[in-house]
C-alpha positions in Angstrom: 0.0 0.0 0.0 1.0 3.7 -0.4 0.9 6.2 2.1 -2.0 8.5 1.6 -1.6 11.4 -0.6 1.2 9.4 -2.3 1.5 9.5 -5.9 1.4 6.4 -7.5 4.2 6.8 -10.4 6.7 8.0 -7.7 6.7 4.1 -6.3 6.7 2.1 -9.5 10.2 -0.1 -9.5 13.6 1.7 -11.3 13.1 -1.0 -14.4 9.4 -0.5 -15.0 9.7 0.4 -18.3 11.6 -3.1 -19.2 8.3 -5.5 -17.9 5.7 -7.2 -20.4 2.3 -6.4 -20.4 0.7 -9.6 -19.4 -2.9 -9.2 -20.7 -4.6 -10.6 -23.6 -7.7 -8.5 -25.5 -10.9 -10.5 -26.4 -11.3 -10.5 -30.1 -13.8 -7.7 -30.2 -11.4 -5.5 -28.7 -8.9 -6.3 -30.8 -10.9 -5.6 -33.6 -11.6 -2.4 -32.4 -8.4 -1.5 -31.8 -7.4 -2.8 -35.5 -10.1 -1.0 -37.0 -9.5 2.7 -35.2 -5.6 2.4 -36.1 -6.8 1.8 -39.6 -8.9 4.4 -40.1 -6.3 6.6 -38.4 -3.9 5.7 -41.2 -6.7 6.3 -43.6 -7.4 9.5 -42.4 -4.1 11.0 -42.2 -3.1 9.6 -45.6 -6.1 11.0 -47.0 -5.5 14.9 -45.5 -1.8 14.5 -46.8 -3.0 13.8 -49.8 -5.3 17.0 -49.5 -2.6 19.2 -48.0 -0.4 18.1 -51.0 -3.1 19.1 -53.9 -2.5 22.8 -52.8 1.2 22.2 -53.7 -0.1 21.8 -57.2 1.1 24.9 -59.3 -3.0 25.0 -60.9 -2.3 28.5 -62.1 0.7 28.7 -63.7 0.1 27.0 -67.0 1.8 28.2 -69.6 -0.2 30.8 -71.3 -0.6 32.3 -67.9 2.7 32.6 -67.4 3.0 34.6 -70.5 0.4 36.7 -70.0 2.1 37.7 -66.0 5.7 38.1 -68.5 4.2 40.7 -70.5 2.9 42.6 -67.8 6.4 42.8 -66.9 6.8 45.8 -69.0 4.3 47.9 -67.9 4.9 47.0 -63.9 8.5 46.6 -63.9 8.9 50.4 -63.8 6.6 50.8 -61.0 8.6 48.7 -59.5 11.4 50.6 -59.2 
């Protein structure tokens, strides 16, 4: 037992960290927990995959990058 007002982490042995997990989920929590980590995977592949479409240069084909070159001349001077 610990002393009251004792916190529990502050008592655990110095090789904690080393020891097995001796427990064993029942098939429905397994599946659970198989199921969440794959939609998690899902999830986050699909938002990369989101985040990386506005990487996409969708503007600058090149006709519009002539047009924004011949601007140039008229702006450039501003510019300066």
């Amino acid at each position: 037992m610990m002393p009251e007002g004792a916190r529990w982490w502050e008592h655990l042995d110095r090789d904690f960290h080393r020891g097995e997990e001796p427990f064993e989920l029942a098939l429905r929590d397994k599946l659970q927990v198989r199921a969440t980590a794959a939609s998690d995977v899902l999830i986050r592949t699909f938002g990369a995959c989101l985040v990386g479409t506005t990487a996409l240069p969708l503007g600058f084909t090149p006709k519009k990058l002539a047009a924004a070159l011949s601007d140039r001349s008229f702006y450039g001077p501003m510019a300066e």
